[in-house]
N, C-alpha and C positions, 0 to 999 in steps of 0.2 A: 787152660785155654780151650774156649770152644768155638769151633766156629759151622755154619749149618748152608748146606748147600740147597737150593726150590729148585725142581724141574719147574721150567714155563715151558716152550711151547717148541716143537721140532727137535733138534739139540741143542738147544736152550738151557742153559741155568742158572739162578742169580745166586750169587754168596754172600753171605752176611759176615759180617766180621766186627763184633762191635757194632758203632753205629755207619760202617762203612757199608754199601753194594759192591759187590766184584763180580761183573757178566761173562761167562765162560760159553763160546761156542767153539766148534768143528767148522775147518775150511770144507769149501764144497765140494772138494772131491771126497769127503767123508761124510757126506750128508748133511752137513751144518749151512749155514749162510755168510759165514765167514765173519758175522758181527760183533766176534771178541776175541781175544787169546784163546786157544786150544789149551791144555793142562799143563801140558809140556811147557808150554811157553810162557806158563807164569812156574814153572817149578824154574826154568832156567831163571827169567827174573828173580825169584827170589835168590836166588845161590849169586847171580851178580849182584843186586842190591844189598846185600848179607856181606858181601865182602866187600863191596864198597863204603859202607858205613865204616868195618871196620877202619877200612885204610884210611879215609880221611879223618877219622879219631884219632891216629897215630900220624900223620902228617899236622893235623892240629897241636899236638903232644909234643913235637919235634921243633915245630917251625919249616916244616916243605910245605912251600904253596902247591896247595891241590887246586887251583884254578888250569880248567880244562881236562880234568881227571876224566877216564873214558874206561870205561871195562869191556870190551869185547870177547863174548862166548862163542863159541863153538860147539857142536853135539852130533852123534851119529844115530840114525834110528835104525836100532835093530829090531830084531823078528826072533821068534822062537829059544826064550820070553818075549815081547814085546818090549822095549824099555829102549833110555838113551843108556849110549854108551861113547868112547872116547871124547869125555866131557875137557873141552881146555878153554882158557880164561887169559887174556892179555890184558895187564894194566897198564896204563897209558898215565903217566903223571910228567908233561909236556914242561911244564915253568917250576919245576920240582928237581931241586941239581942234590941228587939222591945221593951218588958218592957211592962211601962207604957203608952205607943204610938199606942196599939194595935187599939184602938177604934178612933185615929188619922189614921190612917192609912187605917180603912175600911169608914172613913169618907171622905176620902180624895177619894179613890174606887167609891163612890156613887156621885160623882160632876163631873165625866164622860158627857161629851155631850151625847154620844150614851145611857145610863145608864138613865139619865133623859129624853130623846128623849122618849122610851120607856114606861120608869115609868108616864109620863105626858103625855101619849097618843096624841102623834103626829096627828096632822091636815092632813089627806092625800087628795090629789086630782086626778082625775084620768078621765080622757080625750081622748079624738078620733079623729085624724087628716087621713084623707083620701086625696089622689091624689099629 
């Protein structure tokens, strides 16, 4: 998988992804113009959307109607490192009469690539190409 970030213009960046665009800025009190998600805010997307796939694959698998399904995240931003932290997640499955499935269900939440990426402290590497 590769995917390539272009500086455009201020704090500006567009990302490629495939044949997708994804526009990344900084709210203005960080100098940005406020015209996309900041980083953070597509890392948290992706860690809800990551689990939300999974769940509705296992509600599909099951028979719970995931009509109305809602994930709401939460995050705290620390300082010195820089990074979130006390990251928490509530799933919402409203016309879903879950039962005895409940712990099915957040088990199935926690087998997230992004979910475990995180929890398993990802390998990062990080390099300098000049010219």
């Amino acid at each position: 998988m590769e995917i390539t970030l272009n500086y455009k213009t201020g704090k500006k960046f567009l990302t490629k992804i495939g044949q997708h665009e994804i526009a990344v800025d900084l709210s203005v009190e960080h100098g940005g113009d406020d015209s996309a998600p900041n980083p953070s805010d597509y890392f948290l997307v992706s860690l809800t959307s990551c689990i939300g796939f999974y769940v509705l694959g296992y509600c599909e698998n099951v028979g719970l109607d995931p009509t109305g399904m809602r994930i709401v995240i939460r995050a705290d931003k620390e300082t010195n490192p820089s990074r979130l932290d006390n990251i928490g997640l509530d799933i919402h499955l409203p016309a879903a009469e879950v039962g005895k499935r409940r712990e099915a269900v957040l088990n199935v939440a926690r087998k997230c690539v992004i979910h475990n990426t995180i929890k398993h402290s990802a390998g990062i590497t990080i390099d300098l190409k000049t010219g």
